[in-house]
DSSP file (Angstrom, degrees, kcal/mol; ACC not computed):
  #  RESIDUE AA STRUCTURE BP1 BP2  ACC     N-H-->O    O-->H-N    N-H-->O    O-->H-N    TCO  KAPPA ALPHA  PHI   PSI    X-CA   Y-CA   Z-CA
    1    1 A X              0   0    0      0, 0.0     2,-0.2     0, 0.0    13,-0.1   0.000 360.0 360.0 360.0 140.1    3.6   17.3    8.0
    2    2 A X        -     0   0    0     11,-0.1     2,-0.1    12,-0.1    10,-0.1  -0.702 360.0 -80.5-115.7 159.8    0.9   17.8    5.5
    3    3 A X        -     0   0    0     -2,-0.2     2,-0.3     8,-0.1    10,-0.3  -0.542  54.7-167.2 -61.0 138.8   -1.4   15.1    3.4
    4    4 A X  E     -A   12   0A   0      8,-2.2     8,-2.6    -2,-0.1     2,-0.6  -0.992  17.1-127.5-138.1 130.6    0.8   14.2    0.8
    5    5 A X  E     -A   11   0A   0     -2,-0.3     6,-0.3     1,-0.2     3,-0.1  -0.791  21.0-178.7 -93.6 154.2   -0.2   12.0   -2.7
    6    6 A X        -     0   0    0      4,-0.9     2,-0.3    -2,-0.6     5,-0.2   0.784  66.7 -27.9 -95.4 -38.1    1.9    9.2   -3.1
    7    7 A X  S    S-     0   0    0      3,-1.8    -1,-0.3    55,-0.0     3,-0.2  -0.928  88.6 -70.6-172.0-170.2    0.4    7.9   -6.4
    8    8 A X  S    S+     0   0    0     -2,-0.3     3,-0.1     1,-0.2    50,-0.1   0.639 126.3  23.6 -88.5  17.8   -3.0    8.3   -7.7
    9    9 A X  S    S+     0   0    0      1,-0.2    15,-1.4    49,-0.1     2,-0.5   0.290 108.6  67.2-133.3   2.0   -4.7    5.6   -4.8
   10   10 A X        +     0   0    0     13,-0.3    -3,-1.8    -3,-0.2    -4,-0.9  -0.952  64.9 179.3-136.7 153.1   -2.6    5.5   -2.0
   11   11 A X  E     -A    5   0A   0     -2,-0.5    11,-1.9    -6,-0.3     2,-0.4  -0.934  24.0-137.7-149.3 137.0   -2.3    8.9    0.3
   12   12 A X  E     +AB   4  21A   0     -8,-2.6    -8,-2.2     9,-0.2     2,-0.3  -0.998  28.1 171.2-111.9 117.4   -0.2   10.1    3.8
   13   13 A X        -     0   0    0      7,-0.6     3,-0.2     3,-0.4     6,-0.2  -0.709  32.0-151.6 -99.7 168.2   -2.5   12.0    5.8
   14   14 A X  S    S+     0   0    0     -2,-0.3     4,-0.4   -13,-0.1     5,-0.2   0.633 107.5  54.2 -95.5 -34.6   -1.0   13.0    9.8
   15   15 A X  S    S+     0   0    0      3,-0.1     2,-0.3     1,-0.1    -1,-0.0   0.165 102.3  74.8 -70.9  13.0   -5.1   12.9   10.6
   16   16 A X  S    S-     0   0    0     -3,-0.2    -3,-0.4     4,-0.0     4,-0.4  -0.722 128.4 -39.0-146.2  85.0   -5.3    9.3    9.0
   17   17 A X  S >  S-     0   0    0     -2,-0.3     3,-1.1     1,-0.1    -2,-0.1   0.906 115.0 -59.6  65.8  39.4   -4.0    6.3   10.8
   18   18 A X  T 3  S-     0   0    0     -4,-0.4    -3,-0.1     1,-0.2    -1,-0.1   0.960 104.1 -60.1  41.4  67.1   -0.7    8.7   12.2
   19   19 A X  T 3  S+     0   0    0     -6,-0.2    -1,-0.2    -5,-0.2    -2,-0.1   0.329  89.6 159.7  33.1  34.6   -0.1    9.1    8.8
   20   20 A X    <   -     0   0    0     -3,-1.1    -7,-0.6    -4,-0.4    -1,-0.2  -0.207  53.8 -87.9 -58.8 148.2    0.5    5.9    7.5
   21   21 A X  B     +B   12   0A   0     -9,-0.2    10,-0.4    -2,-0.1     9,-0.2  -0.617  60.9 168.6 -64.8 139.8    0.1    5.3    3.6
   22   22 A X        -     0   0    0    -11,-1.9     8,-0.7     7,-0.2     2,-0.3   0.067  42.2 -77.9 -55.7-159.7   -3.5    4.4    2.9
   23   23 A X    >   -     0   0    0      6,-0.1     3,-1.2   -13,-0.1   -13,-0.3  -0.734  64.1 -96.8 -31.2 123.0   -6.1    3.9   -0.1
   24   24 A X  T 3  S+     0   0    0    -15,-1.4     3,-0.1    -2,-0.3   -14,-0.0  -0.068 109.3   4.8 -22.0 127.5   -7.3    7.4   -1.2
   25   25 A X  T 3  S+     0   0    0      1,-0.1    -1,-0.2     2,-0.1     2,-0.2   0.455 117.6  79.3  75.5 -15.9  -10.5    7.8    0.7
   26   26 A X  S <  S-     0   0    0     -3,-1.2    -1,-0.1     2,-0.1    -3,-0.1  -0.590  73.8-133.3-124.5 175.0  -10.5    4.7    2.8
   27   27 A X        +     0   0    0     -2,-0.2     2,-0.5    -5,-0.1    -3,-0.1   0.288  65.0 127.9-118.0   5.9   -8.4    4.1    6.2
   28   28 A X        -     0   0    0     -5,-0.1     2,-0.2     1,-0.1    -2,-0.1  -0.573  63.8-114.5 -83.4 112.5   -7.3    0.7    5.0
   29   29 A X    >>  -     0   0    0     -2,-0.5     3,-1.3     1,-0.2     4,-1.3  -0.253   8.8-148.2 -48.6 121.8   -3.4    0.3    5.2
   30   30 A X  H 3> S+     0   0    0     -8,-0.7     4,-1.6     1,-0.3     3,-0.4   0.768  98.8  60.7 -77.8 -18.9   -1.5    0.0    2.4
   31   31 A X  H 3> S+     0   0    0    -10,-0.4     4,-2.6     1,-0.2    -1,-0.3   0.923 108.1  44.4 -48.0 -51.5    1.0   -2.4    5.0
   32   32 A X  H <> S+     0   0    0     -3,-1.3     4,-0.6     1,-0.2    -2,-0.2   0.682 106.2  55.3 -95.7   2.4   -1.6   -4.6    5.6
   33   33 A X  H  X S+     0   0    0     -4,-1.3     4,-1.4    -3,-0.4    -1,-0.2   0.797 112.7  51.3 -73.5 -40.5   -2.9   -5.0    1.7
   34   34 A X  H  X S+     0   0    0     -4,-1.6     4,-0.6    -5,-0.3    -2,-0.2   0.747  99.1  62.8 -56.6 -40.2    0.9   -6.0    1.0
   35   35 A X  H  < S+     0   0    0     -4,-2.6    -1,-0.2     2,-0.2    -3,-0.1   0.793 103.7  45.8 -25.8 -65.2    0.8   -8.3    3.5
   36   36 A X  H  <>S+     0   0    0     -4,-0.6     5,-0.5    -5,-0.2    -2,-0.2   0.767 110.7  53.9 -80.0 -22.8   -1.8  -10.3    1.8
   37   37 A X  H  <5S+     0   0    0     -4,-1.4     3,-0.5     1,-0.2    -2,-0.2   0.598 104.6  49.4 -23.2 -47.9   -0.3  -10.1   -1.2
   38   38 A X  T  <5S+     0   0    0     -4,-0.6    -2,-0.2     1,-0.2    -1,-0.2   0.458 101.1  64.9 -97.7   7.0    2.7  -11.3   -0.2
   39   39 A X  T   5S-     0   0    0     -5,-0.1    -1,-0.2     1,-0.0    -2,-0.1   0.448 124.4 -92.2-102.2  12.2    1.1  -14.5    1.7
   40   40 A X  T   5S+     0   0    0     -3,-0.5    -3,-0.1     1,-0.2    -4,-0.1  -0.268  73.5 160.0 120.6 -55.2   -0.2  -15.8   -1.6
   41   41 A X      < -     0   0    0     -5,-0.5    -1,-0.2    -6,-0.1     2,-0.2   0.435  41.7-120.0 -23.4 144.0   -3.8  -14.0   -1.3
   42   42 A X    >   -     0   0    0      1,-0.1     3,-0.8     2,-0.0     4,-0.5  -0.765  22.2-126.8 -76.6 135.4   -5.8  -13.6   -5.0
   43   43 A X  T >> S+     0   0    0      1,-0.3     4,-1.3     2,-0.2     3,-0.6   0.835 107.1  54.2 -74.6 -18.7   -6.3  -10.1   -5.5
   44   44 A X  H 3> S+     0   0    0      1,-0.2     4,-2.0     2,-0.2    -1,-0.3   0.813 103.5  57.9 -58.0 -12.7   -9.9  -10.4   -6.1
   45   45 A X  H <> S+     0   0    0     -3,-0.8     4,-1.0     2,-0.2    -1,-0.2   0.516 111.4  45.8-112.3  -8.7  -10.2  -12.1   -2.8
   46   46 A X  H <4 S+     0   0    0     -3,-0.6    -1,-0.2    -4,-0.5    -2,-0.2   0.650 108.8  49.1 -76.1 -22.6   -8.6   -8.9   -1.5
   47   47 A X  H >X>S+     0   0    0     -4,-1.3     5,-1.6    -3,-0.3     4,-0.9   0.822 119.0  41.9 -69.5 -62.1  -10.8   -6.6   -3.5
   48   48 A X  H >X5S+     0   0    0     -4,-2.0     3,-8.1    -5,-0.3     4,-0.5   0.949 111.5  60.0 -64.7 -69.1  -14.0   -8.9   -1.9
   49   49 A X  H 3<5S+     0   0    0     -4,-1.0    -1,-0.2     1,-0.3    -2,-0.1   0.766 110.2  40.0 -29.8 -31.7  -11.9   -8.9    1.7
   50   50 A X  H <45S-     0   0    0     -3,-0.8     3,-0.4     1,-0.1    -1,-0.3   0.668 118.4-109.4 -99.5   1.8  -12.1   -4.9    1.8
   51   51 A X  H <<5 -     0   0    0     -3,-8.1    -3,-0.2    -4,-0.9    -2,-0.2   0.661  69.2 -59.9 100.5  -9.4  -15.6   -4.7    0.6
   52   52 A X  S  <<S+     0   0    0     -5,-1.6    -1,-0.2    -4,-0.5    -4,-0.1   0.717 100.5 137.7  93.5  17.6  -14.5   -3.2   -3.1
   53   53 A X  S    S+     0   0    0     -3,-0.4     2,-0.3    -6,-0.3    -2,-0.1   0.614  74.8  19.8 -49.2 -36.9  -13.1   -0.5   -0.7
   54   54 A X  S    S-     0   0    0     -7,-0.3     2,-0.1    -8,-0.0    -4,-0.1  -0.856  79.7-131.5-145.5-172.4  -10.1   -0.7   -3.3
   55   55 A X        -     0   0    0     -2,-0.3    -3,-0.1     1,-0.1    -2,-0.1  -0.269  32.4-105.3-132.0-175.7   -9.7   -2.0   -6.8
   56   56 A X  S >> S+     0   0    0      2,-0.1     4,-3.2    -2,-0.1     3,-2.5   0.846 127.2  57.3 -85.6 -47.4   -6.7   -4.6   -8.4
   57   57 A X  H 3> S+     0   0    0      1,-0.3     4,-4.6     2,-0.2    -1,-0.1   0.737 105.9  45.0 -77.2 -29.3   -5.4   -1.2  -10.0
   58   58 A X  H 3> S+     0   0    0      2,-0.2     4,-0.7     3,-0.1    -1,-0.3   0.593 121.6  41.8 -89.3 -34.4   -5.0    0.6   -6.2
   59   59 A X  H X> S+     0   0    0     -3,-2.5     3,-1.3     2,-0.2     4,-0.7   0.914 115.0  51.1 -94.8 -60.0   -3.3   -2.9   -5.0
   60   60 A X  H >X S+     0   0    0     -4,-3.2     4,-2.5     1,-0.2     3,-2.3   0.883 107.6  48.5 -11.2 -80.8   -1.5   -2.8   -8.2
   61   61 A X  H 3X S+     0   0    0     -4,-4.6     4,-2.7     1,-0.3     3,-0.4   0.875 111.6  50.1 -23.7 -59.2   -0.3    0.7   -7.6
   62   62 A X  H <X S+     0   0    0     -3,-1.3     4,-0.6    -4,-0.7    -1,-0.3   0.345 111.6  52.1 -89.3  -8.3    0.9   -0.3   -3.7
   63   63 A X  H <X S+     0   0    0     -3,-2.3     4,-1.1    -4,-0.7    -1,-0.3   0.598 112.3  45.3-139.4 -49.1    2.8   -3.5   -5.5
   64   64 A X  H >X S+     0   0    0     -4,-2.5     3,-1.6    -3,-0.4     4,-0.8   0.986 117.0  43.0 -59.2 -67.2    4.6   -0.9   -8.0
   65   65 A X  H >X S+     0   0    0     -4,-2.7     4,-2.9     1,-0.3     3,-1.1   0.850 114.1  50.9 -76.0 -51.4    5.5    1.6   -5.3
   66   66 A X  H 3X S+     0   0    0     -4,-0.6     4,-1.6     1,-0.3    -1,-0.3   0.690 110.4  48.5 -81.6 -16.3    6.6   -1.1   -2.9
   67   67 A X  H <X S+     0   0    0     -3,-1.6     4,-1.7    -4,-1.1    -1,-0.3   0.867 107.7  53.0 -91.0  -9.9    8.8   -2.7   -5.4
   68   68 A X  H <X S+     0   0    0     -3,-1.1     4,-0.9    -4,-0.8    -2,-0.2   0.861 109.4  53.6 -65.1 -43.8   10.4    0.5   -6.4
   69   69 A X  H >X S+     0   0    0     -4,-2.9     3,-5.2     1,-0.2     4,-1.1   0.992 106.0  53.1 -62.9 -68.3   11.1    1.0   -2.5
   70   70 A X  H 3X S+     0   0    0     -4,-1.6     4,-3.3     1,-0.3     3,-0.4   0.882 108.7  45.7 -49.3 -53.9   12.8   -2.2   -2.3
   71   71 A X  H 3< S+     0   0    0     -4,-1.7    -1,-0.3     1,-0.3    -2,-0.2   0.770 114.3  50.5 -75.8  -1.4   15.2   -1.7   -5.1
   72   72 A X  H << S+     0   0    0     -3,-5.2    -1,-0.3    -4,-0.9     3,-0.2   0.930 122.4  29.9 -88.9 -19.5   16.0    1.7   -3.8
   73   73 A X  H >< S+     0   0    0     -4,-1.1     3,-3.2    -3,-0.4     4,-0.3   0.551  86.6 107.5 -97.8 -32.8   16.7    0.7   -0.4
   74   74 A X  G >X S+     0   0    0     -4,-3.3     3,-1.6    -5,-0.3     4,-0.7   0.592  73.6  58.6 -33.5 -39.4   17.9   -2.8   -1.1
   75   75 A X  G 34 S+     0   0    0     -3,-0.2    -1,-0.3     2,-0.2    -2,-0.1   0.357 102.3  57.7 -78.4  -1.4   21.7   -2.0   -0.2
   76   76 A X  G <4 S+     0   0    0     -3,-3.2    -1,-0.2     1,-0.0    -2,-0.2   0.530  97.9  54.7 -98.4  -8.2   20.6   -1.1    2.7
   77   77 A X  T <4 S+     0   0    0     -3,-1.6    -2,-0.2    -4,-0.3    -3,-0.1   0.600  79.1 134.8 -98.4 -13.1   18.9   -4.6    3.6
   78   78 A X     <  -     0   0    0     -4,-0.7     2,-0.4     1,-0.1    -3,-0.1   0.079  61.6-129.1 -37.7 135.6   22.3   -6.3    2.9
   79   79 A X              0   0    0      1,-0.1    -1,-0.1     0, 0.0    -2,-0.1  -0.878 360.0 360.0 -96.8 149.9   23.1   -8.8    5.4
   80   80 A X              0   0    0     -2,-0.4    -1,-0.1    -3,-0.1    -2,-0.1   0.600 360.0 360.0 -83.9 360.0   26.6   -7.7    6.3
């Protein structure tokens, strides 16, 4: 497996957190930005939390991607 981009802020490296989505450039998961996101956090108070390590547009991005995954996957989340 090779570094792969996902979009133009988030990145898969195999040499980068066992090749967990990221931020471009940073080691901060794109799991655990969603996370706070989805518990209500403001994204500026996510922007401050990582230090300006990422942007709204980079959380944005990870908010796009993650809802695209849901709807592709969604018939798969079915409770039977």
């Amino acid at each position: 497996m090779s570094k792969k981009i996902i979009g133009r802020y988030i990145v898969t490296d195999p040499k980068i957190c066992h090749g967990q989505p990221v931020f471009r450039g940073t080691r901060i998961l794109v799991a655990d930005v969603l996370e706070q996101v989805a518990s209500g956090m403001a994204w500026e108070s996510i922007v401050d939390e990582w230090r300006s390590a990422i942007s709204k547009e980079a959380i944005a991005e990870a908010v796009k991607l993650a809802s695209k995954a849901f709807i592709s996957h969604a018939p798969e989340l079915a409770v039977a």
